[in-house]
N, CA, C and O atoms as a Tinker XYZ file with bonds, in Angstrom:
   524  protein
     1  N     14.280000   47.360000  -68.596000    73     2
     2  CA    14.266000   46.063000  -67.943000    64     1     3
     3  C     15.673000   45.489000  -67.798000    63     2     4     5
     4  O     16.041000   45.133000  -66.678000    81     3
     5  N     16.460000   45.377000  -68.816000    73     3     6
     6  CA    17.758000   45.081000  -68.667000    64     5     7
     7  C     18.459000   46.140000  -67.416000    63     6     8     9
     8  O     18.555000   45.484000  -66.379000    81     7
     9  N     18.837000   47.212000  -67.279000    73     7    10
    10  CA    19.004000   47.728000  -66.239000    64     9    11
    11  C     18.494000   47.147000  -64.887000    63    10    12    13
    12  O     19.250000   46.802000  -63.979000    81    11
    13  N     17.156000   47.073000  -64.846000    73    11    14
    14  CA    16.689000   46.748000  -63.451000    64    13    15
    15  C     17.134000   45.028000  -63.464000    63    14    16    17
    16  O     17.554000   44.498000  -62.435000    81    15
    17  N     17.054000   44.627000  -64.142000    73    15    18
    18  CA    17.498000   42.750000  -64.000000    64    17    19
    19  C     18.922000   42.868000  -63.962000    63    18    20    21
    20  O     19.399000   42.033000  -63.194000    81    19
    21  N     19.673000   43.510000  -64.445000    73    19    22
    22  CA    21.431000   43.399000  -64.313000    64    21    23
    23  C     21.315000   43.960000  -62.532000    63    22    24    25
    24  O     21.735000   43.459000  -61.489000    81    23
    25  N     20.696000   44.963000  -62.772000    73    23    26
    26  CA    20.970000   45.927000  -61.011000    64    25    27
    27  C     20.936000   44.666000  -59.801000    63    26    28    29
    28  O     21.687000   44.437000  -58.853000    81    27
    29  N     19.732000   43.996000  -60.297000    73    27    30
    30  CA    19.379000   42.793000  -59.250000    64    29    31
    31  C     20.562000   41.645000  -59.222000    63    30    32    33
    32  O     21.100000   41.127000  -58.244000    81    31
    33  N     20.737000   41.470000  -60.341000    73    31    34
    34  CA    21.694000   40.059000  -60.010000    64    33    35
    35  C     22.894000   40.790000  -59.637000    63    34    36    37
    36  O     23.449000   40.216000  -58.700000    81    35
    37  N     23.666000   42.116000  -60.113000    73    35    38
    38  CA    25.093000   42.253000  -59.511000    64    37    39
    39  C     24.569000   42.521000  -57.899000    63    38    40    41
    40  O     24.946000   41.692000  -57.071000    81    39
    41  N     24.054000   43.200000  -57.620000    73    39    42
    42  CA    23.166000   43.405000  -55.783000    64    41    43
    43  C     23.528000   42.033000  -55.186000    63    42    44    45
    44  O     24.432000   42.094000  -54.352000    81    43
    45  N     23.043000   40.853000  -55.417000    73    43    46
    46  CA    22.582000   39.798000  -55.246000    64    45    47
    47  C     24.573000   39.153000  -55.188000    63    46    48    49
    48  O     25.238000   39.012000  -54.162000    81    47
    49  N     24.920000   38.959000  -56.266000    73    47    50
    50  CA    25.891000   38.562000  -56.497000    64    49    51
    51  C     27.283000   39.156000  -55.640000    63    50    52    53
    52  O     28.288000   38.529000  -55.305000    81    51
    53  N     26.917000   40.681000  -55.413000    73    51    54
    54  CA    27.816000   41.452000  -53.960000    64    53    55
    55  C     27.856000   40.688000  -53.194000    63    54    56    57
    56  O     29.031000   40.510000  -52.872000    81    55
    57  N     26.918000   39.815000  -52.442000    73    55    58
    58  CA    26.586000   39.370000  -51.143000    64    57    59
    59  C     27.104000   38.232000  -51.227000    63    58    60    61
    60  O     27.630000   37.846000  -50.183000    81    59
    61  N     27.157000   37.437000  -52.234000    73    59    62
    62  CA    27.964000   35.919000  -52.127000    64    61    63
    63  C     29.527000   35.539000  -51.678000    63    62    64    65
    64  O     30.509000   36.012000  -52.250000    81    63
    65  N     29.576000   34.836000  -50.833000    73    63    66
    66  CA    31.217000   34.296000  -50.190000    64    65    67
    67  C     31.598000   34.210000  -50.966000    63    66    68    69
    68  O     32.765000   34.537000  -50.751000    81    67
    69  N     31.421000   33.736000  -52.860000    73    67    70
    70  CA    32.206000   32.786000  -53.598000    64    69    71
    71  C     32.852000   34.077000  -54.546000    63    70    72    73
    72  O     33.651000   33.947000  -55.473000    81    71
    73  N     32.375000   35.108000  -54.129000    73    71    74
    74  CA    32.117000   36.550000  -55.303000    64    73    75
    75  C     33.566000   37.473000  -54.552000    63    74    76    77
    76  O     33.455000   37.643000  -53.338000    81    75
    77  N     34.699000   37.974000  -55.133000    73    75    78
    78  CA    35.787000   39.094000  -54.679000    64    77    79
    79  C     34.958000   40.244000  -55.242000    63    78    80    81
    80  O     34.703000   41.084000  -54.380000    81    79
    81  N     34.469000   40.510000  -56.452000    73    79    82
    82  CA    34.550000   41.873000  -56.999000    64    81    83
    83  C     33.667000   41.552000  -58.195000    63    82    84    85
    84  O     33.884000   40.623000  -58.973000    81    83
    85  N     32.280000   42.718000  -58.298000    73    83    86
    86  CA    31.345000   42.613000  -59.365000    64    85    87
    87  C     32.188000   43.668000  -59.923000    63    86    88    89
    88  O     33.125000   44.251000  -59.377000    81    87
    89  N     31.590000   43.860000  -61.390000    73    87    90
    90  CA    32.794000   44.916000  -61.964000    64    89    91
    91  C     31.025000   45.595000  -62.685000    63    90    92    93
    92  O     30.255000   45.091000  -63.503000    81    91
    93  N     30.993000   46.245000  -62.296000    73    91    94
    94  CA    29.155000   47.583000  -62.864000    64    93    95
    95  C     29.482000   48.964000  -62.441000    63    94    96    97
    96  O     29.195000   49.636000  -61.451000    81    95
    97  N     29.913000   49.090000  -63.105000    73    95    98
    98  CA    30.202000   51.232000  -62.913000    64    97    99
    99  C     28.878000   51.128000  -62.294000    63    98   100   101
   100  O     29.120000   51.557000  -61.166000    81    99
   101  N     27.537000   50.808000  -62.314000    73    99   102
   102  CA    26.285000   51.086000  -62.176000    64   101   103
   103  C     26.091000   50.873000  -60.353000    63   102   104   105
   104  O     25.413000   51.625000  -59.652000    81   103
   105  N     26.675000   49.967000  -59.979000    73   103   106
   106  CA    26.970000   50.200000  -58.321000    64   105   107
   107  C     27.786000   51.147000  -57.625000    63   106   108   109
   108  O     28.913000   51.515000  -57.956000    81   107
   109  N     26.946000   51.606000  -56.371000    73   107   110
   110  CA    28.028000   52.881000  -55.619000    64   109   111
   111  C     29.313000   52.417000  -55.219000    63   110   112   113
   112  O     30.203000   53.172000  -54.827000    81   111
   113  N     29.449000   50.805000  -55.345000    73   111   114
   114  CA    30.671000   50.279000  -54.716000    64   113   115
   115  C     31.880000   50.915000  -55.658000    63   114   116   117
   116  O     32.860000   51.618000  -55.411000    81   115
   117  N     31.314000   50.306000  -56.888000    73   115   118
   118  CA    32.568000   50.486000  -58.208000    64   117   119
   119  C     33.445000   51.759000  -58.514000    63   118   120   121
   120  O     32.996000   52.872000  -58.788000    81   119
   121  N     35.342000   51.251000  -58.377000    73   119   122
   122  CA    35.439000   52.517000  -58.410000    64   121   123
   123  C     35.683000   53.574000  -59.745000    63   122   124   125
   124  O     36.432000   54.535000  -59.920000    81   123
   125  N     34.703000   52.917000  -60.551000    73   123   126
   126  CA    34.449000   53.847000  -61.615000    64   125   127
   127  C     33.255000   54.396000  -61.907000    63   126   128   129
   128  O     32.939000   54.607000  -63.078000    81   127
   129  N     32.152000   54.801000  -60.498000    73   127   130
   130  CA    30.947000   54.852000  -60.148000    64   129   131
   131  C     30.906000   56.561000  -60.214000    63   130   132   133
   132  O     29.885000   56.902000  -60.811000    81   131
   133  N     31.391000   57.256000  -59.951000    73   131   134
   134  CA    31.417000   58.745000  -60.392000    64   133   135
   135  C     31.330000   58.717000  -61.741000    63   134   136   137
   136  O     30.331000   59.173000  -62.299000    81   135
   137  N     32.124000   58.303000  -62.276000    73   135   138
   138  CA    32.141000   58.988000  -63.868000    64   137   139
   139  C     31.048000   57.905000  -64.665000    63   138   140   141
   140  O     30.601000   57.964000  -65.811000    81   139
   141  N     30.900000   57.277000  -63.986000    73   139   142
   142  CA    29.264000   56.518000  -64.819000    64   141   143
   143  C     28.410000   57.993000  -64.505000    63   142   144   145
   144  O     28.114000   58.974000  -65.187000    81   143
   145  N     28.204000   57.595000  -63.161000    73   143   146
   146  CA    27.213000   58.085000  -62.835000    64   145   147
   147  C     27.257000   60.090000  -63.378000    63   146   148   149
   148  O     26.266000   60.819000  -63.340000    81   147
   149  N     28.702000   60.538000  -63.836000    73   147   150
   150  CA    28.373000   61.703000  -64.555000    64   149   151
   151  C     28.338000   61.412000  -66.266000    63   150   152   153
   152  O     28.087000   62.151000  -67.218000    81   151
   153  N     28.619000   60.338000  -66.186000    73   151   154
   154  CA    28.879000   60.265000  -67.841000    64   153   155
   155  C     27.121000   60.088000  -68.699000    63   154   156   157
   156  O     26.542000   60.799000  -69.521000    81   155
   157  N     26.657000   58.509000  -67.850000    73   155   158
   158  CA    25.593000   58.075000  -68.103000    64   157   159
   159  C     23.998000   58.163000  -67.450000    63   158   160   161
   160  O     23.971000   58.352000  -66.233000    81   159
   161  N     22.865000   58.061000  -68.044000    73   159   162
   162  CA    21.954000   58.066000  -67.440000    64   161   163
   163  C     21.640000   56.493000  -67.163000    63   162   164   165
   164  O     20.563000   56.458000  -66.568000    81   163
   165  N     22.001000   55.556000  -67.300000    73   163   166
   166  CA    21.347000   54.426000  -66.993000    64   165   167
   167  C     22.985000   53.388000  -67.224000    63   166   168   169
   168  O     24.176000   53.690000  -67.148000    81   167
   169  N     22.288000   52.178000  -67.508000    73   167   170
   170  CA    23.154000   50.800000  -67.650000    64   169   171
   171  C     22.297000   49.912000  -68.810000    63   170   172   173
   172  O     21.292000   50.251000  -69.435000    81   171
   173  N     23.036000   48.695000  -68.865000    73   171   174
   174  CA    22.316000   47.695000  -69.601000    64   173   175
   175  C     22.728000   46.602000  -69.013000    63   174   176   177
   176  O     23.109000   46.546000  -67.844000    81   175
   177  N     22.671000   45.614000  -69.846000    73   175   178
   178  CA    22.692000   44.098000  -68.850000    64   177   179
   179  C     23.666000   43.701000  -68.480000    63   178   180   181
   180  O     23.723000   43.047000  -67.438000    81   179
   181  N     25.239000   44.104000  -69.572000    73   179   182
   182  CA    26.718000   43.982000  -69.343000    64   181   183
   183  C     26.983000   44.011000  -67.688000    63   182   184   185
   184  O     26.454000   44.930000  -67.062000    81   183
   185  N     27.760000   43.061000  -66.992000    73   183   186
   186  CA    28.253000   43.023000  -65.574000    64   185   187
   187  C     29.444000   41.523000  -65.774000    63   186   188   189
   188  O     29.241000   40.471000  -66.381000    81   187
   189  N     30.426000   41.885000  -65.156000    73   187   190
   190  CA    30.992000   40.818000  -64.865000    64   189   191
   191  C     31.212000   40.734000  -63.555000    63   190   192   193
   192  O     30.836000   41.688000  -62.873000    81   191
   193  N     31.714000   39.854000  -63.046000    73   191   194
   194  CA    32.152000   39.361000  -61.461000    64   193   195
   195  C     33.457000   38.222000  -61.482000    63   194   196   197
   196  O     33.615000   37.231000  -62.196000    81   195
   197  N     34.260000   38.761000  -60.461000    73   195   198
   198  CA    35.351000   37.946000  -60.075000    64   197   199
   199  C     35.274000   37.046000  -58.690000    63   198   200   201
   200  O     34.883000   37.425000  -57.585000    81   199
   201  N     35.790000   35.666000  -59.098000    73   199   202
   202  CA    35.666000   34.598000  -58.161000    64   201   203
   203  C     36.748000   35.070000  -56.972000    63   202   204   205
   204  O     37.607000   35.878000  -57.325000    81   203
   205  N     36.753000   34.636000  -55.665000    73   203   206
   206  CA    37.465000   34.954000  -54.837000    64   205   207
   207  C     38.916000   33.647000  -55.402000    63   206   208   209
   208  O     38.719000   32.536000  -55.895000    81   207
   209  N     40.310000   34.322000  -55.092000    73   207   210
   210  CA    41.339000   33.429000  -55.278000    64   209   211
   211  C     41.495000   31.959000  -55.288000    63   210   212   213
   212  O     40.882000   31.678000  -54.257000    81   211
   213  N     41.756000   31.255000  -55.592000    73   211   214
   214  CA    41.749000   29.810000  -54.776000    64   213   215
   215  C     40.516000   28.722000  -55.413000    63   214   216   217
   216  O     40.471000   27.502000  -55.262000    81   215
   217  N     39.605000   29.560000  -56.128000    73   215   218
   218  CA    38.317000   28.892000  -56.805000    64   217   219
   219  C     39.097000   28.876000  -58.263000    63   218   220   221
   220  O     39.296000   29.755000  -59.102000    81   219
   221  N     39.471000   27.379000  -58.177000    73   219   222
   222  CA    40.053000   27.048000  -59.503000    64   221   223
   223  C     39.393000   26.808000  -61.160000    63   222   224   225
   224  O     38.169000   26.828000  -61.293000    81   223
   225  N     40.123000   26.629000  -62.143000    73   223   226
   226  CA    39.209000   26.919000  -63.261000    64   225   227
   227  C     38.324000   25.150000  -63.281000    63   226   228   229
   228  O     37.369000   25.045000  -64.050000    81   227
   229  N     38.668000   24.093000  -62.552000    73   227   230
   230  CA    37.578000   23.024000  -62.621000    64   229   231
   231  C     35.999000   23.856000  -61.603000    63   230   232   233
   232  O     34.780000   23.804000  -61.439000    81   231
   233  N     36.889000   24.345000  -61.319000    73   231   234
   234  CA    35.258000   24.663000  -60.417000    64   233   235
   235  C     33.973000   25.872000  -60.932000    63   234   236   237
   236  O     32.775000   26.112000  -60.783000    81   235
   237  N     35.453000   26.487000  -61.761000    73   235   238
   238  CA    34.826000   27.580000  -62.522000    64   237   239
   239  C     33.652000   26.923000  -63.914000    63   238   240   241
   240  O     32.618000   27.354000  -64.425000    81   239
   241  N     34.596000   25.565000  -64.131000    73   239   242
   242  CA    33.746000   25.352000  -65.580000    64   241   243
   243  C     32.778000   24.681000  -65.157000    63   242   244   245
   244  O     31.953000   24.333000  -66.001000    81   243
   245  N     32.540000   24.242000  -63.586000    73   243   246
   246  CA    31.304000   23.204000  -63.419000    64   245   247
   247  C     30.210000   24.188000  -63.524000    63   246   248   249
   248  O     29.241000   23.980000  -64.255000    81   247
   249  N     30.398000   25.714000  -62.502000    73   247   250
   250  CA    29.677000   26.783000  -62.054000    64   249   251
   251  C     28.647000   26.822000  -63.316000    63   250   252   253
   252  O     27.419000   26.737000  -63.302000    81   251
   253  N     30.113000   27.075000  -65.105000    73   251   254
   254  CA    29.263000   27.919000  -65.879000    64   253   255
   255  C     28.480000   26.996000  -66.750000    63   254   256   257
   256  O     27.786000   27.398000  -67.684000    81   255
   257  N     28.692000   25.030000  -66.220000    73   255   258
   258  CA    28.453000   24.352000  -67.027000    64   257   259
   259  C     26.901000   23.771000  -66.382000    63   258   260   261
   260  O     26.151000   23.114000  -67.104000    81   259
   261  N     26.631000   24.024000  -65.297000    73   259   262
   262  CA    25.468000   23.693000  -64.311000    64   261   263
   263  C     24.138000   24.601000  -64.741000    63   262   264   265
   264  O     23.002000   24.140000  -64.627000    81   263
   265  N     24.486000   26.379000  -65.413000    73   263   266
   266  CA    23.695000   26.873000  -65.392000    64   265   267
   267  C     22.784000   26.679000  -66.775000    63   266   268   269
   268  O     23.313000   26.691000  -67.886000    81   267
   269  N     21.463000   26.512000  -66.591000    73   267   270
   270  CA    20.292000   26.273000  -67.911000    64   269   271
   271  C     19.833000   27.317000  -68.518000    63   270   272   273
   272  O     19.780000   27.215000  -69.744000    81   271
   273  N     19.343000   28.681000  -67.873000    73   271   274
   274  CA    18.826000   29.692000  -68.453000    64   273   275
   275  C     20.058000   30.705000  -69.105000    63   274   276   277
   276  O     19.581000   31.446000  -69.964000    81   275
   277  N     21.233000   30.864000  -68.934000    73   275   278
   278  CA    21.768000   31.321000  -69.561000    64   277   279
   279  C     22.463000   30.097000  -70.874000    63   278   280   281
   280  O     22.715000   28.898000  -70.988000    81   279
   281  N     22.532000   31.474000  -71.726000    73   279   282
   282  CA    23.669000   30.949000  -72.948000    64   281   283
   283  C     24.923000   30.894000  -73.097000    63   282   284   285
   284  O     25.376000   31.921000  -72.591000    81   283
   285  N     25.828000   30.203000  -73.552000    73   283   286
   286  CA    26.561000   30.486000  -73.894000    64   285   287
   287  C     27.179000   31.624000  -74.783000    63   286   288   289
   288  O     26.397000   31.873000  -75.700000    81   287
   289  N     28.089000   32.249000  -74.824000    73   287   290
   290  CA    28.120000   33.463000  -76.076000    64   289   291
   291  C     28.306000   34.534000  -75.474000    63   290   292   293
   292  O     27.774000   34.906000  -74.428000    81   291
   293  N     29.422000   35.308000  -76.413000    73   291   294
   294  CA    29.421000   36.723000  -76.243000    64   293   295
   295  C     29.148000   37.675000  -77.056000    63   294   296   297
   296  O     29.905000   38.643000  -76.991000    81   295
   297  N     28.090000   37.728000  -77.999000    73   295   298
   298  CA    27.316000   38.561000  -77.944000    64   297   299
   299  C     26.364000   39.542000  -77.576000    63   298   300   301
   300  O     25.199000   39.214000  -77.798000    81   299
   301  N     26.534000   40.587000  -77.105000    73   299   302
   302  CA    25.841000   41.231000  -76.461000    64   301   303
   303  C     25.237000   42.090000  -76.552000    63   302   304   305
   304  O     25.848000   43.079000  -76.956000    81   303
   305  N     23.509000   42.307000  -76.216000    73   303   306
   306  CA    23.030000   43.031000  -76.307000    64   305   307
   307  C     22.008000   42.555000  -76.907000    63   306   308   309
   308  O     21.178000   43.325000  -77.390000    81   307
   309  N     21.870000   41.215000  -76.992000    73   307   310
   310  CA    19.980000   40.577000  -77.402000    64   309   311
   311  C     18.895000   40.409000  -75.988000    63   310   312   313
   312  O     19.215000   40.434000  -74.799000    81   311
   313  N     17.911000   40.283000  -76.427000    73   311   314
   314  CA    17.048000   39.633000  -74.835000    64   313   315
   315  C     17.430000   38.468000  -73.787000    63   314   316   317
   316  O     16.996000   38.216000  -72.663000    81   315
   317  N     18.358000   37.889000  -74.549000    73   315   318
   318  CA    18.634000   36.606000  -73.754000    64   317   319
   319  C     19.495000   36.798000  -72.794000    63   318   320   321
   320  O     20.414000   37.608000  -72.924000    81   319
   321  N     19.284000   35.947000  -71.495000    73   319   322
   322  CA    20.760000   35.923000  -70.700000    64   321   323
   323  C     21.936000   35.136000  -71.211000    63   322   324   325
   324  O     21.789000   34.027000  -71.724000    81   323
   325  N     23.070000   35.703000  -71.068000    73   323   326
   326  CA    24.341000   34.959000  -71.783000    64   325   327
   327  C     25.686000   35.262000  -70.722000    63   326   328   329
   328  O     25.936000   36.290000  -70.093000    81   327
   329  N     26.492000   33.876000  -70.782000    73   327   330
   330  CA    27.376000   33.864000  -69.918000    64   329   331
   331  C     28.898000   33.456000  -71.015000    63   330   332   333
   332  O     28.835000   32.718000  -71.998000    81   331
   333  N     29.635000   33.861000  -70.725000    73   331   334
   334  CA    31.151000   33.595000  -70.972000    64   333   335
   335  C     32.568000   34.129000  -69.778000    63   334   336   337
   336  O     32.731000   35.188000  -69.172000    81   335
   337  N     33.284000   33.030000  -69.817000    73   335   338
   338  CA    34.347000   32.722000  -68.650000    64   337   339
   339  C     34.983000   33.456000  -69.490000    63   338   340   341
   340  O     34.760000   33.476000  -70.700000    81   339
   341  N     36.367000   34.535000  -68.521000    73   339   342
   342  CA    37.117000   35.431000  -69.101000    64   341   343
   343  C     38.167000   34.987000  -68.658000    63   342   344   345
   344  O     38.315000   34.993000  -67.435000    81   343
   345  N     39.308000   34.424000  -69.589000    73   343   346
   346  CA    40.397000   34.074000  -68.874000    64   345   347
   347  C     41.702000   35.257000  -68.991000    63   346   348   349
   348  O     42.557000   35.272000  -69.877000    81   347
   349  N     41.602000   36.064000  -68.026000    73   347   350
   350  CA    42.079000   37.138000  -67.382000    64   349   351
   351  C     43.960000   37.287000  -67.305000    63   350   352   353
   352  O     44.781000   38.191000  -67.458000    81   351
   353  N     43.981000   35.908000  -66.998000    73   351   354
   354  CA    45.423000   35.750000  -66.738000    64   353   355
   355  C     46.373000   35.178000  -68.169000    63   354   356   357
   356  O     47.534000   34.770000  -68.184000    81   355
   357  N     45.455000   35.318000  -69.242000    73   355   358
   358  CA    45.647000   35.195000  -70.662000    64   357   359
   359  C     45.632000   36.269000  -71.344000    63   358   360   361
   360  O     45.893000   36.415000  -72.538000    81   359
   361  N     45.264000   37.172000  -70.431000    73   359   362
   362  CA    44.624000   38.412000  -71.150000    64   361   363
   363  C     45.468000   39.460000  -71.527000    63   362   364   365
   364  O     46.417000   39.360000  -70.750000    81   363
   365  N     45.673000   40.415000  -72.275000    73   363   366
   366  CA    46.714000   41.387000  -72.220000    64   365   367
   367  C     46.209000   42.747000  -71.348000    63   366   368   369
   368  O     45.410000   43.494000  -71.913000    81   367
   369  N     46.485000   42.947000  -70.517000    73   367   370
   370  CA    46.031000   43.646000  -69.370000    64   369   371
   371  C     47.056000   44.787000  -68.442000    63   370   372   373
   372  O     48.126000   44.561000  -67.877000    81   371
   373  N     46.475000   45.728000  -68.516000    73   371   374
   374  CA    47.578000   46.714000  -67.401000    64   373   375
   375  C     47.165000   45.929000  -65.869000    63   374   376   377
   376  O     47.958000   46.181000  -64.962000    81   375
   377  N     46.087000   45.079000  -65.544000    73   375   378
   378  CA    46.393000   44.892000  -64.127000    64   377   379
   379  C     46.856000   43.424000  -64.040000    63   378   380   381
   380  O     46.404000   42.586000  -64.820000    81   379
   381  N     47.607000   43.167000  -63.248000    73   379   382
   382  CA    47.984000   41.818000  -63.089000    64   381   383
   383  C     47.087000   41.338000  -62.678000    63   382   384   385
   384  O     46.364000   42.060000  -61.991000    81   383
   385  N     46.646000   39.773000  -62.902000    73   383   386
   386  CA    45.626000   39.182000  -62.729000    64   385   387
   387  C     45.921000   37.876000  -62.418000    63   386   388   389
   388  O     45.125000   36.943000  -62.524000    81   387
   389  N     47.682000   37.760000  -61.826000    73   387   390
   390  CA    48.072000   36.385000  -61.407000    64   389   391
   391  C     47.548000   35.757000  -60.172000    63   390   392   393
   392  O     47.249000   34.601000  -59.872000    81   391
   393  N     47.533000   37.041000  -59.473000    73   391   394
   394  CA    47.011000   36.505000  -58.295000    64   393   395
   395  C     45.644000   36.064000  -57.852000    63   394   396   397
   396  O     45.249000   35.187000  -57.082000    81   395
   397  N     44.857000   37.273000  -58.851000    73   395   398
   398  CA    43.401000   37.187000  -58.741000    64   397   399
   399  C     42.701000   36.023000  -59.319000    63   398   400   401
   400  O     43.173000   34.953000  -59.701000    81   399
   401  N     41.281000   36.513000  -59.306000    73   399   402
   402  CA    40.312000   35.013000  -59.403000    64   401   403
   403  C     39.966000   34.731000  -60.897000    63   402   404   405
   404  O     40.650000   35.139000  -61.835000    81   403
   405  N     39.153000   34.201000  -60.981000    73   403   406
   406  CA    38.746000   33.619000  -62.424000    64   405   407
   407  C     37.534000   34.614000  -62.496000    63   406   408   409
   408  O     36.896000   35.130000  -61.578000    81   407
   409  N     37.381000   34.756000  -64.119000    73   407   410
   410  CA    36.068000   35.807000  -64.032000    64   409   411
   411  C     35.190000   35.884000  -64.991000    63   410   412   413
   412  O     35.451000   36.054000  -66.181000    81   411
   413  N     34.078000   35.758000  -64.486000    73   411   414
   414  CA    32.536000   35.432000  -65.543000    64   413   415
   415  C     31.737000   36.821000  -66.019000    63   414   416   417
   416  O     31.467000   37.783000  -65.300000    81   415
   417  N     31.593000   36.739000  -66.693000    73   415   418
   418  CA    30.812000   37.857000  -67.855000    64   417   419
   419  C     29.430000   36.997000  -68.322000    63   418   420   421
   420  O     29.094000   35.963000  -68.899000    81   419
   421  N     28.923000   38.093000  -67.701000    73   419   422
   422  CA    27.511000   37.900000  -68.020000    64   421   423
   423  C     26.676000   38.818000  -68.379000    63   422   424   425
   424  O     26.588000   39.904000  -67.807000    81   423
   425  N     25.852000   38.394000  -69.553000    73   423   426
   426  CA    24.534000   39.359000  -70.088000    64   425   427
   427  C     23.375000   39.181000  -69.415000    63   426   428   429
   428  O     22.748000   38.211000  -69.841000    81   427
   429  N     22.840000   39.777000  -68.488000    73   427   430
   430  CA    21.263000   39.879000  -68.527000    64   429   431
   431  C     20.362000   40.653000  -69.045000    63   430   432   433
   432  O     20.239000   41.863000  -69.239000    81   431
   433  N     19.567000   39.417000  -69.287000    73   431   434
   434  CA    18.651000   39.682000  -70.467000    64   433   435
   435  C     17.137000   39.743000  -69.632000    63   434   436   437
   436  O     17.245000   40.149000  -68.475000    81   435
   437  N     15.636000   39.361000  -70.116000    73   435   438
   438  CA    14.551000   39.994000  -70.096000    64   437   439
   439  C     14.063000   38.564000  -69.414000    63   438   440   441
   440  O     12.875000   38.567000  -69.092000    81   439
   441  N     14.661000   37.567000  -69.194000    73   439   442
   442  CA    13.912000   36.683000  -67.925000    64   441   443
   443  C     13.866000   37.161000  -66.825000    63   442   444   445
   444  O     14.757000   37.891000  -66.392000    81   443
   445  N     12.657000   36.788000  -66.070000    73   443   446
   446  CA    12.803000   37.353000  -64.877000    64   445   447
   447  C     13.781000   36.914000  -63.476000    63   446   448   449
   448  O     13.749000   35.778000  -63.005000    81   447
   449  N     14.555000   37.916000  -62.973000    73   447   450
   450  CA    15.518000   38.054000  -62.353000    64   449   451
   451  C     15.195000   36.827000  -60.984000    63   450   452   453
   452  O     16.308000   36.511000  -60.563000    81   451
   453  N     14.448000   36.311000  -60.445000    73   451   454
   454  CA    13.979000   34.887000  -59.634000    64   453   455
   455  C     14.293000   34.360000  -60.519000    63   454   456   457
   456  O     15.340000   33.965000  -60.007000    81   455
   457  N     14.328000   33.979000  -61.436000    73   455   458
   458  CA    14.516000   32.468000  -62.226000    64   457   459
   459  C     16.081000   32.806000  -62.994000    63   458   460   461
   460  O     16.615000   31.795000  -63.448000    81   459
   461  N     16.928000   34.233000  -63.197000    73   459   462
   462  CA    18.102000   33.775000  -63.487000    64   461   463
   463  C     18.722000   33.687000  -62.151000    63   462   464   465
   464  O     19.605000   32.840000  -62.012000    81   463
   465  N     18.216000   34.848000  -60.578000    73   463   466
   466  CA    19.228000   34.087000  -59.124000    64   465   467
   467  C     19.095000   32.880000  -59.000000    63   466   468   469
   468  O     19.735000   32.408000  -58.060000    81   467
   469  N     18.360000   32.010000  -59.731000    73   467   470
   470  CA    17.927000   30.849000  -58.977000    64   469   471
   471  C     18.843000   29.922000  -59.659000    63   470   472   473
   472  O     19.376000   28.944000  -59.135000    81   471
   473  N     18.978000   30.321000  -60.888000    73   471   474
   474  CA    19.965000   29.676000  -61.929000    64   473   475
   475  C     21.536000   29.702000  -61.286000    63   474   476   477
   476  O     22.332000   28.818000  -60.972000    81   475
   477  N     21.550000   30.602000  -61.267000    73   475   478
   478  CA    23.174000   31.353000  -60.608000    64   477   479
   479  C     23.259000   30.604000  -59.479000    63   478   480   481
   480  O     24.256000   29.903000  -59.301000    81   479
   481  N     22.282000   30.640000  -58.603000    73   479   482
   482  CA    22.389000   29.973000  -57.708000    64   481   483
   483  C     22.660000   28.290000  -57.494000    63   482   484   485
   484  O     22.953000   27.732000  -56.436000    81   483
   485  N     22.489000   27.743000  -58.677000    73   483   486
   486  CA    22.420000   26.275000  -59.159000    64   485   487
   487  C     24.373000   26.186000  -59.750000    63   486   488   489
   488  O     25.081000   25.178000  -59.747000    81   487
   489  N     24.695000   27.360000  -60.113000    73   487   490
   490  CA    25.630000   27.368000  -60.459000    64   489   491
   491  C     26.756000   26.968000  -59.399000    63   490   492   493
   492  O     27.659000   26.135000  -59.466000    81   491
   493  N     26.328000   27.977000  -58.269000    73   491   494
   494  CA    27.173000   28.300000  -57.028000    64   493   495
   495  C     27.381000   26.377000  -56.324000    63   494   496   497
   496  O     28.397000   25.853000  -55.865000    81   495
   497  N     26.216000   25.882000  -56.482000    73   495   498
   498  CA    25.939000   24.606000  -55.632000    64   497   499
   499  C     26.740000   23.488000  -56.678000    63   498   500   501
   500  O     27.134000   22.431000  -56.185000    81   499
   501  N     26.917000   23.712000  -57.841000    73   499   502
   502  CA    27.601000   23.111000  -58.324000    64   501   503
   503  C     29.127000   23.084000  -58.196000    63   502   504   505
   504  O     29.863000   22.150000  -57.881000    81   503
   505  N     29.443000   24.498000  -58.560000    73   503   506
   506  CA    30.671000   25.043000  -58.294000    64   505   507
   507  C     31.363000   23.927000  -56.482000    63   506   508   509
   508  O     32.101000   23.025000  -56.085000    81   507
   509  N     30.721000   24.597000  -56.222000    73   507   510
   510  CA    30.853000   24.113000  -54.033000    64   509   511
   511  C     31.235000   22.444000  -54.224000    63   510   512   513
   512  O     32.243000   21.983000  -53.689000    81   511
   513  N     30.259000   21.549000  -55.096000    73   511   514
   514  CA    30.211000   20.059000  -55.036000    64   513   515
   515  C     31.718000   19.743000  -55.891000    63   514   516   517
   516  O     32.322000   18.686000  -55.708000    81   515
   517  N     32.125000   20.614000  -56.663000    73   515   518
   518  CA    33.404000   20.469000  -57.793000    64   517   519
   519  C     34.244000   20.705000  -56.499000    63   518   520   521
   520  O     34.920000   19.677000  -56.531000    81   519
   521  N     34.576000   21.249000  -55.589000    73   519   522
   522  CA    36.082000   22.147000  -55.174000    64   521   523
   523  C     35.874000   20.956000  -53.518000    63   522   524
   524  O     36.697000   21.020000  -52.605000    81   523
């Protein structure tokens, strides 16, 4: 279930204007999608996604502060959905990340995937009313 509910929201989350880059070896997009796909037989709920440039961190904290069904927390790997903001450009990192966007990490967990897009989606409308 975690597989098929992560599969849905990064799918879902591809398609959004507000979205540069889901990061899921588990999509054909990703370019670390070969060696998932020879390494592993499946996924779990782990996915993050990067905001397109220019979506600043007030807009970022309304996004992650609007949503109800997820948690806060990075723990990962219980039933619950859980969200935490990655601040990237703090980060110690081989890729530069000055230019790029702000970026959310998220667990999905065993609610059903309509009621966390719908959440996400509450996020997005918040996010939009902040910027």
């Amino acid at each position: 279930m975690h597989e098929r509910h992560a599969m849905d929201v990064a799918r879902w989350l591809q398609a959004r204007p507000e979205v540069a880059t889901v990061f899921c070896p588990a999509l054909p997009q990703h370019p670390g999608h070969d060696i998932w796909k020879r390494d592993c037989r499946g996924t779990n709920g782990l996915l993050s996604f990067e905001f397109e440039p220019g979506i600043e961190n007030p807009a970022v904290e309304r996004f992650v502060d609007a949503l109800l069904l997820f948690g806060r927390g990075s723990s990962w790997g219980g039933y619950e959905s859980l969200v935490a903001w990655a601040n990237m450009r703090a980060a110690r990192s081989v890729t530069d990340w000055s230019r790029r966007g702000a970026v959310v990490r998220l667990h999905i967990g065993l609610e059903a995937p309509s009621d966390l897009l719908g959440d996400l989606a509450r996020g997005f409308t918040a996010m939009s009313a902040a910027r």
